[in-house]
PDB file of N, CA, C and O in Angstrom:
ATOM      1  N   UNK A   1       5.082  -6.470 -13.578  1.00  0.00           N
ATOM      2  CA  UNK A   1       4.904  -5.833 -14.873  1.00  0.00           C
ATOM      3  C   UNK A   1       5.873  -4.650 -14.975  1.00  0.00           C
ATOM      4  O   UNK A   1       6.305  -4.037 -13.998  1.00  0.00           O
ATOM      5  N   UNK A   2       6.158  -4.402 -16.196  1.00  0.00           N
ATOM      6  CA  UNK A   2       7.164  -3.119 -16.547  1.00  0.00           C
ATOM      7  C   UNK A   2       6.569  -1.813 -15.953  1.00  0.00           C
ATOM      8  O   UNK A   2       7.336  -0.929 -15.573  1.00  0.00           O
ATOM      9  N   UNK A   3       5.613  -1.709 -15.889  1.00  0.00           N
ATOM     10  CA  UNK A   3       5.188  -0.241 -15.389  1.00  0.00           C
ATOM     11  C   UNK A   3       5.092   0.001 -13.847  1.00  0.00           C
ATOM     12  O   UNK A   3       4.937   1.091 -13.298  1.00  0.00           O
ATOM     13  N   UNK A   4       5.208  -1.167 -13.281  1.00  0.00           N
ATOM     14  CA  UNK A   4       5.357  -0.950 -11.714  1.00  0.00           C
ATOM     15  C   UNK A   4       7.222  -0.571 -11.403  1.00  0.00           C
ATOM     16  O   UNK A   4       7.788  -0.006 -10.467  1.00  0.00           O
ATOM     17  N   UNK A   5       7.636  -1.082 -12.446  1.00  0.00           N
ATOM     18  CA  UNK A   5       9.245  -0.448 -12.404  1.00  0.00           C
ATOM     19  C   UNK A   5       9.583   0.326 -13.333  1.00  0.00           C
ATOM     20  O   UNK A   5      10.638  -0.026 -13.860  1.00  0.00           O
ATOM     21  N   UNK A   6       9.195   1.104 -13.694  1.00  0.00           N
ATOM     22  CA  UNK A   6       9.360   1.823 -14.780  1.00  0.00           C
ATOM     23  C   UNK A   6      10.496   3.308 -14.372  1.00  0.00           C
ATOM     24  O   UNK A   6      10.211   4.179 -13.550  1.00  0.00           O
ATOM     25  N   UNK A   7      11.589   3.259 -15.079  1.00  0.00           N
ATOM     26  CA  UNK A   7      12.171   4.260 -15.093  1.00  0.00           C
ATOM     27  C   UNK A   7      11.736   5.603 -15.459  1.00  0.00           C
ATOM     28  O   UNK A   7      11.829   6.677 -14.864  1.00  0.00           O
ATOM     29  N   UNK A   8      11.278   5.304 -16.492  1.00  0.00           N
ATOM     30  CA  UNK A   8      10.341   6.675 -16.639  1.00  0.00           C
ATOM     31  C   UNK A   8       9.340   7.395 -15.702  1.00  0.00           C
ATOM     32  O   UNK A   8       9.013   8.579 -15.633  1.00  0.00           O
ATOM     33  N   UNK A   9       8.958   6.297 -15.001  1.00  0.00           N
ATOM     34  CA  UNK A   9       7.986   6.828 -13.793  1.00  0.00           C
ATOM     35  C   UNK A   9       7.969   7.400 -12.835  1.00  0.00           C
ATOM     36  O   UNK A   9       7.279   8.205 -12.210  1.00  0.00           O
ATOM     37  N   UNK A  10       9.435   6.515 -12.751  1.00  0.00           N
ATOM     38  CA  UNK A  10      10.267   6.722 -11.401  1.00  0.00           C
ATOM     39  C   UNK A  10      10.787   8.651 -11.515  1.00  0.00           C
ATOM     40  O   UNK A  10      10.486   9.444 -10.623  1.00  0.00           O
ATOM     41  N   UNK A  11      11.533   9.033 -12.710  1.00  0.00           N
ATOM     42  CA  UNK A  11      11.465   9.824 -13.427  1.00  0.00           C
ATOM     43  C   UNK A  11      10.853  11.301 -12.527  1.00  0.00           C
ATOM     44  O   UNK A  11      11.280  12.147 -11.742  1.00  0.00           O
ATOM     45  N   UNK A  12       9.222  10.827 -13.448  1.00  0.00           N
ATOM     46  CA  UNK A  12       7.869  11.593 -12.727  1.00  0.00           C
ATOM     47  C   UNK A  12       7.540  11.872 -11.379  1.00  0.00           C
ATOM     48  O   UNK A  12       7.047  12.895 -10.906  1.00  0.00           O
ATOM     49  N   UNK A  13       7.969  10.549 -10.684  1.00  0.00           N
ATOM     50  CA  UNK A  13       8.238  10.954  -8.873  1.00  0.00           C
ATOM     51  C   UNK A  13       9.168  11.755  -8.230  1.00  0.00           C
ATOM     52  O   UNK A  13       9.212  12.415  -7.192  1.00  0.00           O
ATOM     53  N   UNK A  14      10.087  11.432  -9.404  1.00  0.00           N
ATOM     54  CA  UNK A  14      11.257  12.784  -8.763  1.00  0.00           C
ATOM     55  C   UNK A  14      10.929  14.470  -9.003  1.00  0.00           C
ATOM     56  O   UNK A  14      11.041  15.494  -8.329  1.00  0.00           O
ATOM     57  N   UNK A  15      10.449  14.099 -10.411  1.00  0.00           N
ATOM     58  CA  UNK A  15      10.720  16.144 -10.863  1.00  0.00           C
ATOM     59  C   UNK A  15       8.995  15.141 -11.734  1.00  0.00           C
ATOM     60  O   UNK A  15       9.010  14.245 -12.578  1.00  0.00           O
ATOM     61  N   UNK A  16       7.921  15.731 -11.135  1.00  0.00           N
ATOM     62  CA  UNK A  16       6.619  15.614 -12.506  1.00  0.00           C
ATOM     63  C   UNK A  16       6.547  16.661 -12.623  1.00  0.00           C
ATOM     64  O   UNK A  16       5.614  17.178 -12.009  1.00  0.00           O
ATOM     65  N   UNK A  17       7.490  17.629 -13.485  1.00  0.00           N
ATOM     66  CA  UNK A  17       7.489  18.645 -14.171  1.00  0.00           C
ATOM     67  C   UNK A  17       8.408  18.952 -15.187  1.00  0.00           C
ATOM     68  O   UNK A  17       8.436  19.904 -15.968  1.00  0.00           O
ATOM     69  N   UNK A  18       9.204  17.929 -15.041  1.00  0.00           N
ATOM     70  CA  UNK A  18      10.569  17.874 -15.871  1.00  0.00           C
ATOM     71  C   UNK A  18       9.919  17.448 -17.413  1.00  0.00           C
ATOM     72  O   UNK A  18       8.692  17.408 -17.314  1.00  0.00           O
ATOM     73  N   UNK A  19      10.089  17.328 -17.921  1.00  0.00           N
ATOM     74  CA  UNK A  19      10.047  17.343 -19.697  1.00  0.00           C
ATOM     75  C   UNK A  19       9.764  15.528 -19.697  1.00  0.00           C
ATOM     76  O   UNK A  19       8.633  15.257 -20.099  1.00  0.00           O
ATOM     77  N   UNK A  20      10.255  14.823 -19.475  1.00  0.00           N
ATOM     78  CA  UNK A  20      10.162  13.001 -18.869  1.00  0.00           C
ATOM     79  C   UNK A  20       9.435  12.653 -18.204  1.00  0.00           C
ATOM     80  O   UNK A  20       9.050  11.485 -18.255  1.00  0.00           O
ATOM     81  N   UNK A  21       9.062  13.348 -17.502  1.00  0.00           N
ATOM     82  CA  UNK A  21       8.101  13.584 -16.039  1.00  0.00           C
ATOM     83  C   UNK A  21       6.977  13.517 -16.702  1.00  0.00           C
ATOM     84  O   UNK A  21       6.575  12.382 -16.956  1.00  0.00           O
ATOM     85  N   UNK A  22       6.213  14.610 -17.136  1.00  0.00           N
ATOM     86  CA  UNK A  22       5.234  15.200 -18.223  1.00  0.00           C
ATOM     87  C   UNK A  22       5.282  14.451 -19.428  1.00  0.00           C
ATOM     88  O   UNK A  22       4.538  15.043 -20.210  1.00  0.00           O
ATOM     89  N   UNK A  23       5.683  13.638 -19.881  1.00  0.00           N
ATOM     90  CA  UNK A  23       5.823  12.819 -21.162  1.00  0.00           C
ATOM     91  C   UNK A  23       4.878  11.726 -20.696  1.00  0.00           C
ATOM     92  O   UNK A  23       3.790  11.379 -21.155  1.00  0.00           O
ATOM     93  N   UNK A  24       5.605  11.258 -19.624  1.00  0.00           N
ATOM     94  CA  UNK A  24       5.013   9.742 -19.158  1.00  0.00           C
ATOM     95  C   UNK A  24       3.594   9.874 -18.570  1.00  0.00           C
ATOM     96  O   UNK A  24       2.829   8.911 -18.629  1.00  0.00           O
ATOM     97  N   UNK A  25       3.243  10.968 -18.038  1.00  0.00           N
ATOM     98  CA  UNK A  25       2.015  11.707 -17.345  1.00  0.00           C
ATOM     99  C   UNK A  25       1.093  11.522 -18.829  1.00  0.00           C
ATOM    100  O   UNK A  25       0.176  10.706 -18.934  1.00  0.00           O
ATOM    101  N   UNK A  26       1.489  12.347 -19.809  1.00  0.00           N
ATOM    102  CA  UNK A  26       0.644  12.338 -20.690  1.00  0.00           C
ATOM    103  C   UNK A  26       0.820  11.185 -21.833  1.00  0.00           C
ATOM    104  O   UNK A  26       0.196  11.336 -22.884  1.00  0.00           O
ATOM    105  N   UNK A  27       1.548  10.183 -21.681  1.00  0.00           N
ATOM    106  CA  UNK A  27       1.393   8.550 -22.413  1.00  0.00           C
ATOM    107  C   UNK A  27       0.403   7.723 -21.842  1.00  0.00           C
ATOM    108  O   UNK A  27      -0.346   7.017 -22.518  1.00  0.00           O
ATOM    109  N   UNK A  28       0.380   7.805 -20.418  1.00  0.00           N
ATOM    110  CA  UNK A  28      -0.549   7.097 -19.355  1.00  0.00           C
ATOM    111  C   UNK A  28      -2.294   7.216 -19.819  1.00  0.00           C
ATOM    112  O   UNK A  28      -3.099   6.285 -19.841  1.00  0.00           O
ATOM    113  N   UNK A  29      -2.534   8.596 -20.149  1.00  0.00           N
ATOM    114  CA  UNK A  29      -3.642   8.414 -20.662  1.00  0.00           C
ATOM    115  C   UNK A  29      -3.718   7.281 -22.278  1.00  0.00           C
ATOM    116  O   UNK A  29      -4.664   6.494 -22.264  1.00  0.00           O
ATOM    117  N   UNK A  30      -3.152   7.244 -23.052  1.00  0.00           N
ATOM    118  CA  UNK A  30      -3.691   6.051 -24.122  1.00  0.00           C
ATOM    119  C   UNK A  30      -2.599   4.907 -24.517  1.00  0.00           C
ATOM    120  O   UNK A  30      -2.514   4.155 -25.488  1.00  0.00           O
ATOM    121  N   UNK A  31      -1.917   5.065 -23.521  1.00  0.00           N
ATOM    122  CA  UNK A  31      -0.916   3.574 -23.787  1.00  0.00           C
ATOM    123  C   UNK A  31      -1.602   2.129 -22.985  1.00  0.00           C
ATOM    124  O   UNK A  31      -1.944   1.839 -21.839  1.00  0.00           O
ATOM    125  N   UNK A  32      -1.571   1.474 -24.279  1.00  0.00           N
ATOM    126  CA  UNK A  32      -2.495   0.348 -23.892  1.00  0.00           C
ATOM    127  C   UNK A  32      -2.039  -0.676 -22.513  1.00  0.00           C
ATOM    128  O   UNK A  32      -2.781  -1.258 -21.723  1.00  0.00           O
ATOM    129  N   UNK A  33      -0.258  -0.632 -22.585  1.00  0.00           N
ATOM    130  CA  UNK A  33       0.232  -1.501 -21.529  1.00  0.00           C
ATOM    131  C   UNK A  33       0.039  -0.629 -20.516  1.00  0.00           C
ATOM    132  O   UNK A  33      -0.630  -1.249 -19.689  1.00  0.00           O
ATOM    133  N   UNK A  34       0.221   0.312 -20.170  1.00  0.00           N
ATOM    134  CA  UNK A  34      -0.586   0.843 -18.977  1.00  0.00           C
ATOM    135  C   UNK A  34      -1.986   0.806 -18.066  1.00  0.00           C
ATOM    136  O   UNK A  34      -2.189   0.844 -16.852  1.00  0.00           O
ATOM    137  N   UNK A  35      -2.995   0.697 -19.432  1.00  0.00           N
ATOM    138  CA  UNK A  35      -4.339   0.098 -19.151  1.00  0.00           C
ATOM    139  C   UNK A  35      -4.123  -0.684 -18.626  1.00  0.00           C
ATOM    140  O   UNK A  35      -4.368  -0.553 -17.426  1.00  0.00           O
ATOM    141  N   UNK A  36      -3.557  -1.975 -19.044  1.00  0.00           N
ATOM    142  CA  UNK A  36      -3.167  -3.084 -19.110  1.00  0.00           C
ATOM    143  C   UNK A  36      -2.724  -3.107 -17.651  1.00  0.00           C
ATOM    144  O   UNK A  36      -2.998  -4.186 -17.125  1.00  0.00           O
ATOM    145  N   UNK A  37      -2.254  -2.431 -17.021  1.00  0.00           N
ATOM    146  CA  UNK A  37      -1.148  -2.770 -16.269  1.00  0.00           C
ATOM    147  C   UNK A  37      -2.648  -2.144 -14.784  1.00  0.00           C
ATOM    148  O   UNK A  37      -3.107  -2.893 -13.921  1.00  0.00           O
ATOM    149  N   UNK A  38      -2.920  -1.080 -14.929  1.00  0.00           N
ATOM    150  CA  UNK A  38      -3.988  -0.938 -14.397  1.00  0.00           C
ATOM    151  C   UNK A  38      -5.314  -1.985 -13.581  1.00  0.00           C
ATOM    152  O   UNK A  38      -5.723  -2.096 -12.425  1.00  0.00           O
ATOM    153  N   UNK A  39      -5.685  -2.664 -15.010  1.00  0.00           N
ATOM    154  CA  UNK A  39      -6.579  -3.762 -14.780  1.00  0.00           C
ATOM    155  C   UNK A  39      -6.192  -4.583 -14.339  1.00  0.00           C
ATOM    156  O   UNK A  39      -7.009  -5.482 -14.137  1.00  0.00           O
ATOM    157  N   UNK A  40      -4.544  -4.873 -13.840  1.00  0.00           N
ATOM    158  CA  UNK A  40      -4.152  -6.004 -13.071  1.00  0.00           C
ATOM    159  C   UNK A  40      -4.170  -5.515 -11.965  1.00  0.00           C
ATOM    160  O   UNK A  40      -3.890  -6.491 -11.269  1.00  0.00           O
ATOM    161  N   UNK A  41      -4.322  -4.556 -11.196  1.00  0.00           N
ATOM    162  CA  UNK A  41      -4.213  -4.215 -10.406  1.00  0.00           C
ATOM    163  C   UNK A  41      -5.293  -4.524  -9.402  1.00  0.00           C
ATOM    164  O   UNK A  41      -6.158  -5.172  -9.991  1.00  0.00           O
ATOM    165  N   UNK A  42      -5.661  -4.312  -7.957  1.00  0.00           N
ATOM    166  CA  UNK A  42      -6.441  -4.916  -6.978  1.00  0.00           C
ATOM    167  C   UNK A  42      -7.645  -3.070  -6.890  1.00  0.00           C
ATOM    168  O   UNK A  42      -7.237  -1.908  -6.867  1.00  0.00           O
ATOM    169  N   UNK A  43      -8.519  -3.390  -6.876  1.00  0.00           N
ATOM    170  CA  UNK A  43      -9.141  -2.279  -6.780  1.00  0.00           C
ATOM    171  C   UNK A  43      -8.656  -1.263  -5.772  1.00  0.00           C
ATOM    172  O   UNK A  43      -8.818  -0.059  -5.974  1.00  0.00           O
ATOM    173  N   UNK A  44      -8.226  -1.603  -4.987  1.00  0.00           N
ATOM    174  CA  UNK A  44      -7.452  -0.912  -3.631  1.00  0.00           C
ATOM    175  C   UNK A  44      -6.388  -0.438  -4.507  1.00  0.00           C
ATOM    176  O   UNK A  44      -6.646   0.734  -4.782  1.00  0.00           O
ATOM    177  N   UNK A  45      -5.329  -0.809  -5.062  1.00  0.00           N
ATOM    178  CA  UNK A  45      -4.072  -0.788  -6.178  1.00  0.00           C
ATOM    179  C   UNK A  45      -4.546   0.160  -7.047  1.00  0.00           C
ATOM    180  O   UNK A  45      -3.972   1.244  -7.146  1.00  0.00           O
ATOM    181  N   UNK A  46      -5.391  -0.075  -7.603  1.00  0.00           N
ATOM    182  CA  UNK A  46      -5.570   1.246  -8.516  1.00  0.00           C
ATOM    183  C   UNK A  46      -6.348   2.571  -7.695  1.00  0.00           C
ATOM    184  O   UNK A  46      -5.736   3.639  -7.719  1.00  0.00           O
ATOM    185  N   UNK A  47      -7.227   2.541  -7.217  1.00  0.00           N
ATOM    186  CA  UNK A  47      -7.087   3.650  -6.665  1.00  0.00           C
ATOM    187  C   UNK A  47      -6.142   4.309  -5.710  1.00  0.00           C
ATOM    188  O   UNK A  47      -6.204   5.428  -5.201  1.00  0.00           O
ATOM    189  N   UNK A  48      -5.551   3.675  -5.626  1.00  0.00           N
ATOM    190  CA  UNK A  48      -4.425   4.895  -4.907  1.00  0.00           C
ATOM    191  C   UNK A  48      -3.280   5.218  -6.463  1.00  0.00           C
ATOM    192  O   UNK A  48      -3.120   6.371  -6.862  1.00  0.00           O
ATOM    193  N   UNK A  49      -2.714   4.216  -7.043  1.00  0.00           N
ATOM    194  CA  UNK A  49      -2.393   4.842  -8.160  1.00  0.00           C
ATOM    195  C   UNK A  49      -3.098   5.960  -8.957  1.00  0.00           C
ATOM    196  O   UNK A  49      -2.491   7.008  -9.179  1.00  0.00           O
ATOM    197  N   UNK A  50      -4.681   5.723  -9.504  1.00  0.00           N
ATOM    198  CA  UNK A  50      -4.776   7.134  -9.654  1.00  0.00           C
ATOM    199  C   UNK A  50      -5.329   8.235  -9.353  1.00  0.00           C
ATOM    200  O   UNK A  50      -5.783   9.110 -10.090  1.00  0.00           O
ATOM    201  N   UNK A  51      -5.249   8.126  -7.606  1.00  0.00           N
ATOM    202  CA  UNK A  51      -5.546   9.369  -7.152  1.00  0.00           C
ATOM    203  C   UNK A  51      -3.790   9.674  -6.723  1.00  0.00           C
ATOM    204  O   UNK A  51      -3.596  10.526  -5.856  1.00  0.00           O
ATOM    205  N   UNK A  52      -2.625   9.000  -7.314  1.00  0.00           N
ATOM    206  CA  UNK A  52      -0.877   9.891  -6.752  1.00  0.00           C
ATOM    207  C   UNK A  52      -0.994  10.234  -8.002  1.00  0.00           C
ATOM    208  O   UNK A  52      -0.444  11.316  -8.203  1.00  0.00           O
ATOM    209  N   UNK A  53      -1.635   9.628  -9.243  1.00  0.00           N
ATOM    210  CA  UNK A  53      -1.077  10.467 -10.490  1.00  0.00           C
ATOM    211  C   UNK A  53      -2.301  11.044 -11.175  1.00  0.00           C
ATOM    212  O   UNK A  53      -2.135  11.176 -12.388  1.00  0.00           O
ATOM    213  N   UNK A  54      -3.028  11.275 -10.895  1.00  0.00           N
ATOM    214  CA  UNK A  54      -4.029  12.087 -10.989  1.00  0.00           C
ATOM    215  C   UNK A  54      -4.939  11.683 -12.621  1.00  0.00           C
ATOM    216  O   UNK A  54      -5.290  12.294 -13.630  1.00  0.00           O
ATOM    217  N   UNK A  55      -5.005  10.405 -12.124  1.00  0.00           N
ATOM    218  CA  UNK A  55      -5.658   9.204 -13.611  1.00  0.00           C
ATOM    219  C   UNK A  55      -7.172   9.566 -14.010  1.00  0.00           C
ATOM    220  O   UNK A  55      -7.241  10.780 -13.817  1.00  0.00           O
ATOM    221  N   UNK A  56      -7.613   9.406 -14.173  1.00  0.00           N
ATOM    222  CA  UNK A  56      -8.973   9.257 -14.394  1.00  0.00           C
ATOM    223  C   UNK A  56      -9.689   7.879 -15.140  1.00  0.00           C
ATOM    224  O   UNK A  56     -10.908   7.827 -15.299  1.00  0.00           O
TER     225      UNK A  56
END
């Protein structure tokens, strides 16, 4: 899926404070392909995704 490669994300791993960084941080909460991308994930898979980006 696009969000496991996501440039923008990638982005956020470098500088999550940079202006791109913080954009994508705060899209993650209501962008649906992200959900999306989430629920494919293995329960093991998502929790570690969002305890590195701090999901809820």
């Amino acid at each position: 899926m696009a969000c496991a490669n996501c440039k923008i994300r990638a982005q956020y791993d470098k500088n999550p404070k940079s202006v791109i960084g913080r954009l994508w941080h705060f899209h993650t909460k209501f962008c649906p392909g992200f959900k999306a991308y989430l629920k494919s994930l293995s329960d093991e898979e998502r929790a570690e995704i969002c305890a590195k980006y701090d999901i809820k």
